[in-house]
C-alpha positions as CSV (number, residue, x, y, z in Angstrom):
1,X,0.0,0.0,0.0
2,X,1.1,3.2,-1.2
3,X,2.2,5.6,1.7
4,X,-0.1,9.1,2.4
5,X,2.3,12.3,2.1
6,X,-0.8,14.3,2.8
7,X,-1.0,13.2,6.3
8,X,2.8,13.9,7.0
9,X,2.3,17.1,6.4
10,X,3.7,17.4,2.9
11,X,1.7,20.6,1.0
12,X,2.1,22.4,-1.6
13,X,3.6,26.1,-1.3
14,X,1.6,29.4,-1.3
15,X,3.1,31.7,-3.8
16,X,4.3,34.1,-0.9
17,X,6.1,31.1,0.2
18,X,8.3,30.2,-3.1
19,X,9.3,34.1,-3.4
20,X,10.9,33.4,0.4
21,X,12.5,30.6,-0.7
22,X,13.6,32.1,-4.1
23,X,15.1,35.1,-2.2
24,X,16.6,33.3,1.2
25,X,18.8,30.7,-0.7
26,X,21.5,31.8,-2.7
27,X,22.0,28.4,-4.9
28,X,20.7,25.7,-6.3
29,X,20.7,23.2,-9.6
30,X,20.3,24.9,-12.7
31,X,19.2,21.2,-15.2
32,X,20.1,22.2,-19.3
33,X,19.6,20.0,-22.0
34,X,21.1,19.1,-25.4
35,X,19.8,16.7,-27.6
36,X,18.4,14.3,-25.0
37,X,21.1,14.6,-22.9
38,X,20.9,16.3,-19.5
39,X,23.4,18.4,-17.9
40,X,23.3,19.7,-14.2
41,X,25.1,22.6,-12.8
42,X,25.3,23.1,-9.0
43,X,24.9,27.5,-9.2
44,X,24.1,30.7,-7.5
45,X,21.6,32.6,-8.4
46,X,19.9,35.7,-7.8
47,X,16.0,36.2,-7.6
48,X,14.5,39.4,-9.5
49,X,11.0,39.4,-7.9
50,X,9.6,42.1,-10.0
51,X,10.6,40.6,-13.4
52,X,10.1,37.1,-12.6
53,X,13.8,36.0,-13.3
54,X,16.8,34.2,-12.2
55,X,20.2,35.7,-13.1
56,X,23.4,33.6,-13.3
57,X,26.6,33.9,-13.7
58,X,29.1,31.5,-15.5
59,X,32.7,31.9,-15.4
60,X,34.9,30.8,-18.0
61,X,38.3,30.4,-16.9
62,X,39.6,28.5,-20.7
63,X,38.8,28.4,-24.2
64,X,36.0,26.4,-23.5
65,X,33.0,25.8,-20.9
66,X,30.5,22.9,-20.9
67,X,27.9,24.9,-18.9
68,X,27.8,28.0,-21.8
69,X,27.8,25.2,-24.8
70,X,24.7,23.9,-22.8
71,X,23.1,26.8,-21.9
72,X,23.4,27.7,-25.8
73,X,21.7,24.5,-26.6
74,X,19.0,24.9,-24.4
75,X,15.8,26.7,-25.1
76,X,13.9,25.8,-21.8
77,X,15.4,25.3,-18.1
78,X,14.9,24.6,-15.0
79,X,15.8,25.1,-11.7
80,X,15.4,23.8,-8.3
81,X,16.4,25.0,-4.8
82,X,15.6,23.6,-1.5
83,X,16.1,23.9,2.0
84,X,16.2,20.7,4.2
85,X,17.0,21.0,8.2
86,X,15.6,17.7,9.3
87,X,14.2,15.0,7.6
88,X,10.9,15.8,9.1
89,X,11.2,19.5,7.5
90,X,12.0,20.9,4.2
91,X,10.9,22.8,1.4
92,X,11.9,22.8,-2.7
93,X,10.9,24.8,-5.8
94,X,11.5,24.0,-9.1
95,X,11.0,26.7,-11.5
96,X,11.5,26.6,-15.7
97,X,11.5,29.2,-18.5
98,X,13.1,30.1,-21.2
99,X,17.2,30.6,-21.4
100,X,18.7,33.5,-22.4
101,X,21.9,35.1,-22.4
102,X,21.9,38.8,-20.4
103,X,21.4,41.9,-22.8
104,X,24.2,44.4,-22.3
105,X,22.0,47.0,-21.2
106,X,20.6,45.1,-18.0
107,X,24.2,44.3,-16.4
108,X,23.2,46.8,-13.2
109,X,20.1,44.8,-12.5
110,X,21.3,41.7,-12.5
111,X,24.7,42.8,-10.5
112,X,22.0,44.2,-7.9
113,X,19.8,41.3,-8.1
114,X,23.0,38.8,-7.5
115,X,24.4,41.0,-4.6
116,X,21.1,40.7,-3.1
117,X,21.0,36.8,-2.0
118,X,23.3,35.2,-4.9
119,X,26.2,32.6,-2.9
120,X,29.7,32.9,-4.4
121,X,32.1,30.6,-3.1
122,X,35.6,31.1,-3.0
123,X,36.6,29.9,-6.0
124,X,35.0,33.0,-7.8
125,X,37.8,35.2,-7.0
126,X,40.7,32.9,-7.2
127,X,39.9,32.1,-10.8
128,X,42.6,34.2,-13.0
129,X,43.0,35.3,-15.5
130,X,39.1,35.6,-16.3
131,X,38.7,35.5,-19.9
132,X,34.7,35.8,-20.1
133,X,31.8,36.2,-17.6
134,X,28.8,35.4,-19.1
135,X,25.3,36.3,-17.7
136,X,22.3,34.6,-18.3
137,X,18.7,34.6,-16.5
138,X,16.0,32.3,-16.3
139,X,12.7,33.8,-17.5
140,X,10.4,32.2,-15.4
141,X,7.1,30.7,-16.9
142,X,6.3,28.4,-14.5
143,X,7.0,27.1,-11.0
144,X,6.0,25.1,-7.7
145,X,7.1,24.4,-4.3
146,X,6.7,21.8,-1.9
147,X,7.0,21.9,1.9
148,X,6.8,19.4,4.5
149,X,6.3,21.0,8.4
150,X,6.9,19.0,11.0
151,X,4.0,18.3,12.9
């Protein structure tokens, strides 16, 4: 017998609710496609609320990055983050949309929207010499979340 996630709690997230998550959590798993085959990309993010996008930002520390020829490929994404303290509480969203590479005239949105709640690790500013940063946001079309409170 199948087990009943509606009595452990297990809902699904007020819009209110996502728009926390979106803006508390800094990174997540940005899922590409090309040609059937998948490609998942651990990333930060930041959340533009008002415009209902994601902005990222790839580095490309060589002649060549898997993510960008991906990205390039792909026409619709998606993207999940989550938070999970305990087993017996947790939340997610997945969102999709259309991918698109950053126009040159919105760079001082997206560097406020990243500075906002985006998560850079480390490894951001030892990479040298840089030799592109690409942007790209997520135009969201769609999205869901799903919570489990512990009772």
């Amino acid at each position: 017998m199948a087990p009943d996630f509606a009595q452990h709690n297990r809902i699904e997230m007020p819009s209110e609710e996502i728009d926390r998550l979106l803006r508390e959590e800094g990174v997540g798993v940005l899922s590409l496609a090309d040609e059937g085959v998948a490609y998942g990309i651990p990333l930060s993010f930041g959340y533009d609320a008002e415009r209902g996008r994601l902005y990222f930002v790839f580095l490309r520390p060589g002649e060549s990055s898997k993510k960008t020829e991906f990205a390039e490929r792909t026409a619709r994404a998606s993207f999940a983050v989550w938070n999970a303290p305990s087993r017996d509480e947790w939340e997610s969203v997945v969102v999709d949309g259309e991918l698109r590479r950053v126009d040159d005239g919105d760079w001082d949105r997206v560097r406020e929207v990243l500075e906002d709640n985006a998560w850079y690790p480390t490894l951001f500013s030892e990479t040298e010499p840089m030799q592109d940063i690409l942007g790209w946001e997520l135009r969201i079309d769609s999205r869901s979340g799903l919570q489990r409170r512990h009772a």
